[in-house]
C-alpha positions as CSV (number, residue, x, y, z in Angstrom):
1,X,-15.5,6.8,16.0
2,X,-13.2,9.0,14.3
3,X,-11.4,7.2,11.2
4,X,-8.0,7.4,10.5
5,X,-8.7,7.8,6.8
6,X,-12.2,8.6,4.8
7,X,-13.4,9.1,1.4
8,X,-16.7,9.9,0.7
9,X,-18.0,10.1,-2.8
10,X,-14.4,10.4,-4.9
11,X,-14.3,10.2,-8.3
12,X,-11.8,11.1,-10.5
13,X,-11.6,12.3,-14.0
14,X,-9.0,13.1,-16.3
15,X,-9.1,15.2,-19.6
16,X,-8.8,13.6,-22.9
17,X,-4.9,13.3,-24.0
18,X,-4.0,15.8,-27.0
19,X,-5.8,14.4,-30.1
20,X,-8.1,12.1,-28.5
21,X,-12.2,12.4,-27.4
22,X,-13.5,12.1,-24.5
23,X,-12.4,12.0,-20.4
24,X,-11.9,9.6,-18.8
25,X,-12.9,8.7,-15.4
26,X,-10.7,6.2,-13.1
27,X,-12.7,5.6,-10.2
28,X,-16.6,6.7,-9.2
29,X,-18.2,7.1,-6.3
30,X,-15.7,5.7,-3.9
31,X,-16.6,5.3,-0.2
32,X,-13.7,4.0,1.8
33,X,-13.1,3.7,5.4
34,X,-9.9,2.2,7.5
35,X,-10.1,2.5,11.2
36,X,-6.9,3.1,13.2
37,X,-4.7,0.8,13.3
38,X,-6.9,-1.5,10.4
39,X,-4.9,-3.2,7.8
40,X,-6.9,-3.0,4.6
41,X,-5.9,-4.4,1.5
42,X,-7.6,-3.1,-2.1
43,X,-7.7,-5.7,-4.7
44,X,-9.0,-5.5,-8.4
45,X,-8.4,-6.3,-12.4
46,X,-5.8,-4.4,-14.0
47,X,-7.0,-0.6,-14.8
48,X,-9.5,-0.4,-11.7
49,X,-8.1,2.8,-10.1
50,X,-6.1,1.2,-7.0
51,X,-3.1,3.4,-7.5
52,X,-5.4,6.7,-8.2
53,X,-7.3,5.4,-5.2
54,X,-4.0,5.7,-3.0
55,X,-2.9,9.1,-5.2
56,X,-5.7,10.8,-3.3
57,X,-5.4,9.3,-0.2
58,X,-1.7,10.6,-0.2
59,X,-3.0,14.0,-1.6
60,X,-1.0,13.6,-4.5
61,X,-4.0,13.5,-6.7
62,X,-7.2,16.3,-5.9
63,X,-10.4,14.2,-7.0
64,X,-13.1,15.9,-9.6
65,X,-15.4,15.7,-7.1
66,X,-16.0,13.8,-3.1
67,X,-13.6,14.4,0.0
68,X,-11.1,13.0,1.9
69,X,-10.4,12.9,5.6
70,X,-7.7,12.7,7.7
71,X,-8.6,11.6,11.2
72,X,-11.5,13.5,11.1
73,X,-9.7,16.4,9.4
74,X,-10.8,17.5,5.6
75,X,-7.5,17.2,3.4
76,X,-6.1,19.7,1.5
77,X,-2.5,19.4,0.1
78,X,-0.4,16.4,1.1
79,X,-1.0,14.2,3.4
80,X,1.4,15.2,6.1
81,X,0.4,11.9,8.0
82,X,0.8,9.3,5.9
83,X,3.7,7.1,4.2
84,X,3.5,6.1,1.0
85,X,5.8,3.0,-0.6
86,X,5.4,2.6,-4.2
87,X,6.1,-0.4,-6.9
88,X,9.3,0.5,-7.9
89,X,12.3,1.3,-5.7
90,X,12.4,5.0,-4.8
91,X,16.0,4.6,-3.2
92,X,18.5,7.1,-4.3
93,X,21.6,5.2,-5.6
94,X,24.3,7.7,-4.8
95,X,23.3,7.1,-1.1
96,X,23.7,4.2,1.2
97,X,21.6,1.9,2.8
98,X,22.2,4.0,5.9
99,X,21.8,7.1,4.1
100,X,18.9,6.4,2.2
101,X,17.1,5.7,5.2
102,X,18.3,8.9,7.2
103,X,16.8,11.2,3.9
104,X,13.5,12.1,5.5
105,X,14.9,12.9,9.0
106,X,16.9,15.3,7.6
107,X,14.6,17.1,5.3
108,X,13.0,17.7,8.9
109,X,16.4,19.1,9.9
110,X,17.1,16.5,12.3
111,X,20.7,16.5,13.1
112,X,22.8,14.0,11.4
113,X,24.2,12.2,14.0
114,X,20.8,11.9,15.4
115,X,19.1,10.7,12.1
116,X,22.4,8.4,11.6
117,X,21.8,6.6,15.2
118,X,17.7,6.3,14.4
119,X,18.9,4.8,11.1
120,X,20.8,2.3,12.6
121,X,18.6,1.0,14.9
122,X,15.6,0.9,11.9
123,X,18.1,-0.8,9.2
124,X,18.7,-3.7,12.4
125,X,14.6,-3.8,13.0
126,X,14.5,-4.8,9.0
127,X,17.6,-7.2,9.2
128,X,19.8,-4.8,7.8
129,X,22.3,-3.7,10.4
130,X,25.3,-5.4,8.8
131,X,24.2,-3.8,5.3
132,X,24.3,-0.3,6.3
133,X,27.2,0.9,4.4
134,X,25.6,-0.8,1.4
135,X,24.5,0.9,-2.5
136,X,21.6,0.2,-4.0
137,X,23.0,-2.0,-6.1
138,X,24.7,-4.0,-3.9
139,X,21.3,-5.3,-2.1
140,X,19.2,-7.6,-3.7
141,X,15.7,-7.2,-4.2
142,X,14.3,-8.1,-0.9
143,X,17.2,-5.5,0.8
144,X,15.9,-2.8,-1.3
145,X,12.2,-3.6,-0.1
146,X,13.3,-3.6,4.0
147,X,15.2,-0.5,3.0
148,X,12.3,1.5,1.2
149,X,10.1,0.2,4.7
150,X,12.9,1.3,6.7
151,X,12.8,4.8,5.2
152,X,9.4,5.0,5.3
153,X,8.8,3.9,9.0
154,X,11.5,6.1,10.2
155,X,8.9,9.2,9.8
156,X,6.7,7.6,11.8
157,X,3.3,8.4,9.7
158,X,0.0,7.3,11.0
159,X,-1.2,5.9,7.8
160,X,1.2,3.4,6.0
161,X,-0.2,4.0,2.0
162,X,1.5,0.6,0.1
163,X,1.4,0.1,-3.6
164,X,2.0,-3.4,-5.0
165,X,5.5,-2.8,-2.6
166,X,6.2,-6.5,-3.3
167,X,5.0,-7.4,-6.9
168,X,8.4,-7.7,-8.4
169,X,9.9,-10.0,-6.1
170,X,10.0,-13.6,-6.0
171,X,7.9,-16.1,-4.3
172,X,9.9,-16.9,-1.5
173,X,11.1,-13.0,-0.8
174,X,7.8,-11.9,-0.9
175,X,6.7,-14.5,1.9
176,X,9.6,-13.2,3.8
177,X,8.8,-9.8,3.2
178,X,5.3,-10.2,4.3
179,X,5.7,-12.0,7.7
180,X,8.4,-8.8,8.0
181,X,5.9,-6.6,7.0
182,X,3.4,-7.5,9.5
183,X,6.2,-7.9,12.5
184,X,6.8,-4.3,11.7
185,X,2.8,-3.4,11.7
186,X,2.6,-4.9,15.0
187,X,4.8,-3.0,17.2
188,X,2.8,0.0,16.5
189,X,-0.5,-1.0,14.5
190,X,-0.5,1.8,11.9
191,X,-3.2,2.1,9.6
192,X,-2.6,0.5,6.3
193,X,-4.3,0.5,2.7
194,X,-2.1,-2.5,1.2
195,X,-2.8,-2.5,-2.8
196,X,-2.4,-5.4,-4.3
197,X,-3.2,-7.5,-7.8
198,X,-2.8,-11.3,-5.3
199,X,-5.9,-11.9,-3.5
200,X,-3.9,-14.8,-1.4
201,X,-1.6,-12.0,-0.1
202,X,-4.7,-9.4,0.8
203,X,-6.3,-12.4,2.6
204,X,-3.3,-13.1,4.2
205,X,-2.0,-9.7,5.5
206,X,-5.0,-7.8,6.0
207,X,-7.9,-7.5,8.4
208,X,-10.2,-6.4,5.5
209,X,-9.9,-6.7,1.8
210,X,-11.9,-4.6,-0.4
211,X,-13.1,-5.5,-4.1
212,X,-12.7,-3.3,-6.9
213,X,-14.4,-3.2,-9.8
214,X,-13.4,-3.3,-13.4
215,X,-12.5,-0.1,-14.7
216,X,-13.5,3.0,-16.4
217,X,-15.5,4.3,-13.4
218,X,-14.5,1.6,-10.6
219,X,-16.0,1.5,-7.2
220,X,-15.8,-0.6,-4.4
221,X,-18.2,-3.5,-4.9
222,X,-17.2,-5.9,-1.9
223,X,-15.5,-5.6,1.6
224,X,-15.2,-9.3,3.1
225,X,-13.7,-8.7,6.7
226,X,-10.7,-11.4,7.2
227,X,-11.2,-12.9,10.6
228,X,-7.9,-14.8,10.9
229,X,-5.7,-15.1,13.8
230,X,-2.9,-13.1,14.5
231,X,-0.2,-13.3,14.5
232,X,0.4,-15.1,10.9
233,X,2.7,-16.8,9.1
234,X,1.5,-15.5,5.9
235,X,2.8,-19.2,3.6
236,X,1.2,-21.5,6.9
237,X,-1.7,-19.1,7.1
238,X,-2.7,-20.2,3.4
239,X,-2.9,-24.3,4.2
240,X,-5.6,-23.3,6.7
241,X,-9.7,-24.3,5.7
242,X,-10.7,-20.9,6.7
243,X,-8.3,-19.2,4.1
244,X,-9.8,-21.2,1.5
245,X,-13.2,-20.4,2.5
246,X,-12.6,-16.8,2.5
247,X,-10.3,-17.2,-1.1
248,X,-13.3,-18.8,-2.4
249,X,-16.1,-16.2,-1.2
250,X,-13.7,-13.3,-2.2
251,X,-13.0,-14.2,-5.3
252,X,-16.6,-15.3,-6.5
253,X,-16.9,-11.4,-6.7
254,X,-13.7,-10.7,-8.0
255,X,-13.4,-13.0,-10.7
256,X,-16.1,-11.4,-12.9
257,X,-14.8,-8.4,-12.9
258,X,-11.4,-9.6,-13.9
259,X,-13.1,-11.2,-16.7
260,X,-14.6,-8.0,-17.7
261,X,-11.2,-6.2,-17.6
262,X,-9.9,-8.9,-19.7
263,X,-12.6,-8.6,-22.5
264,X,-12.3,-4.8,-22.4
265,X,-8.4,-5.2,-22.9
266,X,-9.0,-6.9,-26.1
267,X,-11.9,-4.7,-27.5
């Protein structure tokens, strides 16, 4: 079967900054599958390559050496069919909720009525209808977040590349953001490599979570398949003895290499 998204071999290597010795190489040997319509989340220490990991998958990053696939198609340039969300909010302020959201359509040169009316029915799927009219800076955190998804969705990519999209948010806004998250994901089931530093939100998302090692060189060194029912609620989800078992099996293999990340930090 044909995957939505494959790397084979990757590794990537940067040059040694101005003044310094030696390169340095962020991930190694990386072999990573996701099926259509798979949610896989990417977990790992601090400095293990999960952001490089999705810079190639987006083709914003050409690795030193492996390949990439695009449902069954080598990848050269951007990846046309994919959506990337990053940490930090990528919302122009001098536009509007509603205008922020119709950007993409109309770097397509869809008209703007047309990429005004899609906007408003994607800003009411996120809970947004009533902010439309909205700055950046009037929305809260959690607003920005449905916004960014909103803007991203809109395009309609077959691959939905996520990094950390919820780290800086509170507790309770990133529950809500995740049961929203998944809402979304279910309409249409678009692939999805979800990184993330919480190993209870990869459990609770994803239909796979894959284990990173600690850095330089990083690789994949576990993929636990998450066999909870769906749909979730990703805070009741949590309180369940099967979530426990998996946190506990997932982060035997983690939690070495978190430790080794944290000695290498202070060497």
């Amino acid at each position: 079967m044909i995957k939505a998204l494959a790397l084979d071999g990757v590794t990537c290597t940067f040059p040694a900054r101005a003044g310094g010795t030696g390169a340095y190489t962020a991930i190694a040997g990386v072999d990573l599958r996701v099926g259509e319509g798979e949610f896989v989340a990417v977990v790992g220490p601090t400095g293990c390559g999960k952001s490089t990991l999705l810079n190639v998958a987006a083709g914003l990053l050409k690795p030193t050496s492996g390949s990439v696939a695009v449902f069954g198609e080598s990848l050269a340039g951007i990846n046309r069919r994919s959506g990337y969300l990053f940490q930090t909010d990528a919302l122009m302020p001098w536009r509007s909720a509603l205008n922020n959201v119709t950007a993409g359509l109309e770097f397509r040169g869809v008209s703007g009525d047309e990429a005004r009316e899609r906007a408003a029915d994607w800003l009411k799927r996120v809970g947004l209808a009533a902010h439309a009219h909205k700055y950046p800076h009037e929305l809260s955190g959690g607003m920005k977040k449905r916004v960014a998804l909103a803007q991203t969705l809109i395009l309609d990519p077959k691959i939905l590349l996520m990094d950390e999209p919820f780290s800086a948010l509170d507790v309770q806004t990133r529950s809500l953001m995740g049961n929203e998250l998944l809402a979304l994901w279910s309409q249409d089931r678009k692939s999805v490599v979800f990184v993330t530093h919480d190993l209870e939100e990869a459990i609770a998302l994803s239909d796979r979570v894959v284990v990173m090692s600690a850095g330089p060189a990083s690789r994949p060194i576990g993929k636990f398949p998450i066999d909870l029912p769906r749909p979730r609620d990703v805070t009741e989800i949590r309180l369940t003895p099967h979530f426990v078992e998996l946190h506990t099996l997932i982060w035997s293999a983690l939690r070495d290499e978190v430790q080794k990340a944290h000695a290498h930090s202070l060497a």
